[in-house]
C-alpha positions, 0 to 999 in steps of 0.5 A: 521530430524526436518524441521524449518520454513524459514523466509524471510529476507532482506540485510540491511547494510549486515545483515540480517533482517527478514521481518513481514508477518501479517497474516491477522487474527486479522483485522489488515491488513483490519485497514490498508488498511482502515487507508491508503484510508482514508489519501490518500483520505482526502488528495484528491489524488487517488491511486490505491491498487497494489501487493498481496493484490489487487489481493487478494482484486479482488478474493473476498479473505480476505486480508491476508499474506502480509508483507506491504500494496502496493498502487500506486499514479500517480506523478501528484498528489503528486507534491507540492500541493498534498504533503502538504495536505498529510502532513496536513492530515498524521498530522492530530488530527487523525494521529497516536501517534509517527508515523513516515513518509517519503516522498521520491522520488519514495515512501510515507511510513508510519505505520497503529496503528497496525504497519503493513507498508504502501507504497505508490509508485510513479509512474513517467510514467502514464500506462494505467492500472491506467488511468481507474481503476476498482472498487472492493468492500472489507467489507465496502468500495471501491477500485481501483484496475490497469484495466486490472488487468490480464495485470498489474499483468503480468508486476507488477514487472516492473511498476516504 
């Protein structure tokens, strides 16, 4: 009996779609991680990398089968003033051709050049794992990561 490889998928409008995972081994998630850092931090707003990939990214592992980029930004600040520098930067002259964006209520979402899915959630409720970030490096740069990572990754699925 051969065995096939399961894909993942989701419900959308009652069919079935299967999600991307990028695997990491052409830098593509390394480019949107750094793409997204920048926007967010020429826009001023702080964020903190959240899921898979902040643990990834605490275990000192190379950034590898994720399906999106995951990061965290405080509602305060992304309220109006935050939300037009985003804007003005995702708009930029170094924005990316024909990419599309939405600012929702709970979720900023866009694309790297690469295609790779980067999203933005807004937490509401101020916790203390993102009032005091850690820092951990990944090849040139630094990122914030929820402290106490440990804590943060025991109710992950529960932060809004």
């Amino acid at each position: 009996m051969k065995k096939t490889k399961k894909t993942k998928s989701s419900q959308t409008n009652g069919t079935k779609k299967a999600k991307r995972i990028f695997d990491g081994g052409q830098g593509e998630l390394d480019k949107a991680l750094d793409y997204a850092w920048d926007i967010f931090n020429r826009a001023g707003v702080p964020v903190c990398i959240l899921g898979e990939g902040a643990r990834q990214l605490k275990d000192g592992e190379k950034l590898h089968q994720l399906e999106f980029i995951d990061i965290a930004v405080l509602d305060k600040h992304v309220r109006v003033s935050g939300q037009k520098m985003l804007r003005t930067v995702i708009e930029g002259p170094w924005r990316v051709p024909n990419m599309n964006y939405e600012f929702g209520k709970d979720m900023i979402e866009f694309f790297s050049e690469d295609g790779v899915p980067i999203k933005a959630r807004i937490i509401k409720k101020t916790t203390k794992y993102f009032e005091n970030p850690d820092t951990v490096f990944y090849l040139a740069g630094e990122y914030r990561i929820p402290n106490s990572f440990e804590g943060y990754w025991k109710v992950r699925n529960r932060i809004k």
